[in-house]
mmCIF file of the C-alpha atoms, coordinates in Angstrom:
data_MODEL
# 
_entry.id   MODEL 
# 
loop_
_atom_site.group_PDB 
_atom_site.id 
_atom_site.type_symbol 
_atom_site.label_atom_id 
_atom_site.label_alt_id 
_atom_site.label_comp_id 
_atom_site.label_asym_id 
_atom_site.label_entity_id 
_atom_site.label_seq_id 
_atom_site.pdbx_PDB_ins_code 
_atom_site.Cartn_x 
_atom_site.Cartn_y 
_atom_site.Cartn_z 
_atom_site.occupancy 
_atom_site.B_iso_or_equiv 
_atom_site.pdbx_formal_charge 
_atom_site.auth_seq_id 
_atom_site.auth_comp_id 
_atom_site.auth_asym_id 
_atom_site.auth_atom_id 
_atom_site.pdbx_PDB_model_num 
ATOM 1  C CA . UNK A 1 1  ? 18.716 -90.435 108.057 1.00 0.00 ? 1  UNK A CA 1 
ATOM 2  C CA . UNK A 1 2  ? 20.807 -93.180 110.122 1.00 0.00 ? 2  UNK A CA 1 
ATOM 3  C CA . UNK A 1 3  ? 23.905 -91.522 111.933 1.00 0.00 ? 3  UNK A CA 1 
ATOM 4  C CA . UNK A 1 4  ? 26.639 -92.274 109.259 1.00 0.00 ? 4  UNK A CA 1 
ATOM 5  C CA . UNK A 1 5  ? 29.608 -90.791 108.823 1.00 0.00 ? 5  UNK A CA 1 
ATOM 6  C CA . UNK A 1 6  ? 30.156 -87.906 105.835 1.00 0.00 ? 6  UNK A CA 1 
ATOM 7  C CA . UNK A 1 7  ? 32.835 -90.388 104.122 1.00 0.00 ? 7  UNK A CA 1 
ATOM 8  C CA . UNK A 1 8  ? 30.439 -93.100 103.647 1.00 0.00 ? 8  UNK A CA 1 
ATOM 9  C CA . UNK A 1 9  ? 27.225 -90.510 102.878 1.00 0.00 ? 9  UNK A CA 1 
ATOM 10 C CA . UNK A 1 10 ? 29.502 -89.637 99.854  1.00 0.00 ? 10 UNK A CA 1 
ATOM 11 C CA . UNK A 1 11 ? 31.039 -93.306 98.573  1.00 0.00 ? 11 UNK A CA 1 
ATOM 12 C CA . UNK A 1 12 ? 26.442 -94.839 98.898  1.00 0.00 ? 12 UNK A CA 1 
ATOM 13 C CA . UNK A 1 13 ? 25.597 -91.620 96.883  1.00 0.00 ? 13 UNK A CA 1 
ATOM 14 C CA . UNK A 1 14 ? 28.829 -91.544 94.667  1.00 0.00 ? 14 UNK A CA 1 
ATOM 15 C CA . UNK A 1 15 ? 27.811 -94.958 93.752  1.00 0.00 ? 15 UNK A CA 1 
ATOM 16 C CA . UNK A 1 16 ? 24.463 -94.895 93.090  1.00 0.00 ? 16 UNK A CA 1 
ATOM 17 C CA . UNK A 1 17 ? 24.764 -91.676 91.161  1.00 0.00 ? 17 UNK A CA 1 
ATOM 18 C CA . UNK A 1 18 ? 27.988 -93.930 89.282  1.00 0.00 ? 18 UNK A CA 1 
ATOM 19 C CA . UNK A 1 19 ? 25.053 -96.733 88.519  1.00 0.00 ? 19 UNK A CA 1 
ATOM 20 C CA . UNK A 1 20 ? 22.184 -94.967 87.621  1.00 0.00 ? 20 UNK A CA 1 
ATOM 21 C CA . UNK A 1 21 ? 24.410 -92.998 84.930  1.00 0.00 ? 21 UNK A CA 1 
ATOM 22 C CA . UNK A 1 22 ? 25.250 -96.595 83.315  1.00 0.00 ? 22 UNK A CA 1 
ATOM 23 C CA . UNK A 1 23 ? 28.736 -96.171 84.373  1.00 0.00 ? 23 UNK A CA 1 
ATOM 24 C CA . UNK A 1 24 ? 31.682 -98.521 86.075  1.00 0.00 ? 24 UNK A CA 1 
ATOM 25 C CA . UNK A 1 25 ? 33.541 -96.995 89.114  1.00 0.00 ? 25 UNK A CA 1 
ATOM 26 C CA . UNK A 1 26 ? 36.583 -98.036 86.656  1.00 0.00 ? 26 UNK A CA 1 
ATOM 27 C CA . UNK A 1 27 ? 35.218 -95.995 83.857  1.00 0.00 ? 27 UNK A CA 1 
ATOM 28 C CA . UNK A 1 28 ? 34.614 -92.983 85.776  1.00 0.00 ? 28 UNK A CA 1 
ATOM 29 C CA . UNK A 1 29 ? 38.261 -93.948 87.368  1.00 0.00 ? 29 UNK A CA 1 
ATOM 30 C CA . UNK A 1 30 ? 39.429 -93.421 83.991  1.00 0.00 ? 30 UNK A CA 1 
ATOM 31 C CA . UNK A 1 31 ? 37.161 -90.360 82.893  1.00 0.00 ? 31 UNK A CA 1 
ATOM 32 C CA . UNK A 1 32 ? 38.385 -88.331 86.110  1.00 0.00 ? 32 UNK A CA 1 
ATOM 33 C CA . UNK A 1 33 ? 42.075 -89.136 86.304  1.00 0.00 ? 33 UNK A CA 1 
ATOM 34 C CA . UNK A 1 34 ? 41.757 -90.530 89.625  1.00 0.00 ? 34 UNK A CA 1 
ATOM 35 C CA . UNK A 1 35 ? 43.683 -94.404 90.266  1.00 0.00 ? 35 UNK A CA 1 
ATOM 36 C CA . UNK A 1 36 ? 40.485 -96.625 90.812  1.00 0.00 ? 36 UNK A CA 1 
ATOM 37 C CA . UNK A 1 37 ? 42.447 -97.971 93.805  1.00 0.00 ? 37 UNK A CA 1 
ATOM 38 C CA . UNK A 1 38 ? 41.883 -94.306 95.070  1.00 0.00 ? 38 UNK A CA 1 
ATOM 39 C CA . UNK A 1 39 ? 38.638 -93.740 94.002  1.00 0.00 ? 39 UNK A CA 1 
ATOM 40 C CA . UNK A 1 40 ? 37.334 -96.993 95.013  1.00 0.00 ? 40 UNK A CA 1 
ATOM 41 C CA . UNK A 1 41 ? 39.151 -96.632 98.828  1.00 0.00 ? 41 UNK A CA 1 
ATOM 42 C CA . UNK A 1 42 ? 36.972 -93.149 99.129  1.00 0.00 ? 42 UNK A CA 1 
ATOM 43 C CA . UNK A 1 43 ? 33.589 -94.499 98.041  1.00 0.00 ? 43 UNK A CA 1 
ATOM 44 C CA . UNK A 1 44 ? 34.083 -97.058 100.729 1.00 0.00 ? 44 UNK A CA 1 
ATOM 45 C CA . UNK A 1 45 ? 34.471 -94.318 102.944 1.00 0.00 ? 45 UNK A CA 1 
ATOM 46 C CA . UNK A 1 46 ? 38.150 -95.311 103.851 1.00 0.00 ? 46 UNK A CA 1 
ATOM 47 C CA . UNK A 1 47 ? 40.188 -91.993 102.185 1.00 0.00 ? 47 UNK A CA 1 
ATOM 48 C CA . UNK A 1 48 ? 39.312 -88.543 102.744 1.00 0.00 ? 48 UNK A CA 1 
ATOM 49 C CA . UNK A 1 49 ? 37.054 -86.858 99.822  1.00 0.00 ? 49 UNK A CA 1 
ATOM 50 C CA . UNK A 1 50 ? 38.482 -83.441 98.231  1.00 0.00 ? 50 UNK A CA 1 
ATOM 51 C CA . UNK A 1 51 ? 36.742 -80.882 96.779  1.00 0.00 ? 51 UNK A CA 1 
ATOM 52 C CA . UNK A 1 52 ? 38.902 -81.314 93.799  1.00 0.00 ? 52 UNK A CA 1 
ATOM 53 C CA . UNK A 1 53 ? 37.572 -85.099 93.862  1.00 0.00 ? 53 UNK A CA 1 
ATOM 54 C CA . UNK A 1 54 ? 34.168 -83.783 94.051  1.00 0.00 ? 54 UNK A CA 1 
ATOM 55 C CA . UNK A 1 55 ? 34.681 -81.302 90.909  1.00 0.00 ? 55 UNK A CA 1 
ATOM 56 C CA . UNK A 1 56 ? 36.413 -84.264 88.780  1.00 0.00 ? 56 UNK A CA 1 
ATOM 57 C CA . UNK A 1 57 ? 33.181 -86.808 89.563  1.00 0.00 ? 57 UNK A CA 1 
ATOM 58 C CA . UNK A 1 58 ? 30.623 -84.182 88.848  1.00 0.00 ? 58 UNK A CA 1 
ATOM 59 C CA . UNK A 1 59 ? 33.219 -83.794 85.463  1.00 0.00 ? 59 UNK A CA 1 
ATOM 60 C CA . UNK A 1 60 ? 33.395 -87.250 85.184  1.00 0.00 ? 60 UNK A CA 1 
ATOM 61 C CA . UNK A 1 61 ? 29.602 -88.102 85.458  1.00 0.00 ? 61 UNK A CA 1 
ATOM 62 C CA . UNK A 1 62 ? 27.874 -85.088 84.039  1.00 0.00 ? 62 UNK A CA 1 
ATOM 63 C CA . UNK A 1 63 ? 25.973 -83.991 87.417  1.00 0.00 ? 63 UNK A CA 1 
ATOM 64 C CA . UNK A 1 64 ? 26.280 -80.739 89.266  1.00 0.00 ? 64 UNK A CA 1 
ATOM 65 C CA . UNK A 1 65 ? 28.995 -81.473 92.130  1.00 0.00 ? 65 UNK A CA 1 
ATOM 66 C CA . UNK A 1 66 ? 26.315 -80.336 94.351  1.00 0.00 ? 66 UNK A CA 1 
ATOM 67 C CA . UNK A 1 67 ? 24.831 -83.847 93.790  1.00 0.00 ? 67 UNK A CA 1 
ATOM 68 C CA . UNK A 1 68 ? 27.681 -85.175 95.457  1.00 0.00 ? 68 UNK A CA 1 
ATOM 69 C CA . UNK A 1 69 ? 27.358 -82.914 98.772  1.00 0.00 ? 69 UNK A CA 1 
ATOM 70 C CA . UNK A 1 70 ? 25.195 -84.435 101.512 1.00 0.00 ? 70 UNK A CA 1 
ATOM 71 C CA . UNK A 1 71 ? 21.817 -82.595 102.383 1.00 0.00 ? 71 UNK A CA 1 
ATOM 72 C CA . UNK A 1 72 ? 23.203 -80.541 105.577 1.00 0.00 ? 72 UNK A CA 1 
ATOM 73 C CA . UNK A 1 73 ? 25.503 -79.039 103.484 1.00 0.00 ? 73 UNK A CA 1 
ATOM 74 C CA . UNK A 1 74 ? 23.316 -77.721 101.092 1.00 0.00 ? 74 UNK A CA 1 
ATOM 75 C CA . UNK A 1 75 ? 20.874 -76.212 103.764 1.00 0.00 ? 75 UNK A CA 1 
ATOM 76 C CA . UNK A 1 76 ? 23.783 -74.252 105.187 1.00 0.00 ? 76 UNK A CA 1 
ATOM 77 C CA . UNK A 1 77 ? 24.910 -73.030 101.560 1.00 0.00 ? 77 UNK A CA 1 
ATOM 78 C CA . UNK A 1 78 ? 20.906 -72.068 101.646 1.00 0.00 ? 78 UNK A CA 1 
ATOM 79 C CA . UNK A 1 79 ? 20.558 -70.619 105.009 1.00 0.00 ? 79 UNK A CA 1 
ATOM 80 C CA . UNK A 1 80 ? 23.990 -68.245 104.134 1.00 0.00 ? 80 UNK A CA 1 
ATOM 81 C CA . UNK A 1 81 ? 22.302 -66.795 100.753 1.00 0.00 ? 81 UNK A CA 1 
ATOM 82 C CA . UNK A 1 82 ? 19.016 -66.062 102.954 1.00 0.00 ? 82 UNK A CA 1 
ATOM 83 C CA . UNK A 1 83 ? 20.946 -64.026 104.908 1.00 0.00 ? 83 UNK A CA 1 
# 
């Protein structure tokens, strides 16, 4: 994986999981509550992503919010229920 920051991880995956669910970053705007001004700024990876905007896209789109988390995340979340 090329050395990217977490911000724009989130906004290339946010967006393709936005596409290949059919849907506009406007509809999904609407569908979450969040301005598309806002929503648009983070998937560019210029605004700070929330776990509340996290929860409301996984809402919003139908996909488990862990979708949304990149991969190192999810092996830490693994390693700490091996324990």
């Amino acid at each position: 994986m090329r050395n990217v920051s977490l911000q724009t991880w989130f906004g290339h995956n946010a967006e393709k999981i936005i596409k290949n669910k059919g849907m506009t970053k406007r509809a999904v705007s609407e569908k979450c509550g969040i301005p598309y001004s806002t929503l648009n700024s983070m998937l560019k990876g210029y605004r700070a992503v929330t776990l509340d905007t996290v929860i409301a896209l996984s809402e919003a789109t139908g996909e488990a919010p862990s979708t949304f988390l990149p991969p190192q995340f999810k092996e830490q979340n693994q390693a700490l229920a091996d324990a």
